[in-house]
N, C-alpha and C positions, 0 to 999 in steps of 0.2 A: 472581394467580399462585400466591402460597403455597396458599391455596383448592383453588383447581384440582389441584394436588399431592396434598392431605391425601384430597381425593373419590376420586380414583384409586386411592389406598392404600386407602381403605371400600371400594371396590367392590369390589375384589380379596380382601378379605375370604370367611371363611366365615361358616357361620352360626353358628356356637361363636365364633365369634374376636370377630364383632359384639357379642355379646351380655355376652361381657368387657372388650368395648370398653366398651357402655352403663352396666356397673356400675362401671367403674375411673371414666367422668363423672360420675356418680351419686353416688359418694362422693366425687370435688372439688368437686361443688356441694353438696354439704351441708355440706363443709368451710368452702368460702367463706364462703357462708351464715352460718354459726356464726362465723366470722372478721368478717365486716363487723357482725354485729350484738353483738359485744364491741367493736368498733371497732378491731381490732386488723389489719385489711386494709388493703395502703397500695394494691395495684392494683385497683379495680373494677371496671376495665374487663375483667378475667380473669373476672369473674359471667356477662356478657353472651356471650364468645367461647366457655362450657363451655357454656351453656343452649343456643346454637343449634348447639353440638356434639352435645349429645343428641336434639337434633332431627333431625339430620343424621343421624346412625345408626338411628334408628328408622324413618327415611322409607327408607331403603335396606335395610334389615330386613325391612318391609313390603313393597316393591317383589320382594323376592329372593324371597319365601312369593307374590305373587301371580303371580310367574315361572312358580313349580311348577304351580302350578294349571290 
């Protein structure tokens, strides 16, 4: 359900707005990243839900440019 919500709000996206989306995940997982390997991360399961978030906007990123075409 939450899912489903979050993809709706992507799609509706522009293509400026995506790609601020991609760098605002970008910089939490490298935040993480550097967080878990001081050891200082107590959620990690927030590594897992940012990575296939960037996935997620890149696949409808792509989808939106093979739109135009």
């Amino acid at each position: 359900m939450k899912n489903d919500h979050r993809l709706s709000d992507l799609k509706a996206m522009s293509d400026d707005q995506l790609s601020e989306e991609l760098l605002k995940l970008k910089k939490e997982q490298f935040n993480l990243r550097f967080r878990k390997a001081t050891g200082q991360l107590e959620n990690t399961s927030r590594v897992r839900v940012v990575r296939r978030d960037v996935a997620r906007v890149k696949t409808i990123a792509a989808q939106k440019r093979d739109a135009k075409k």
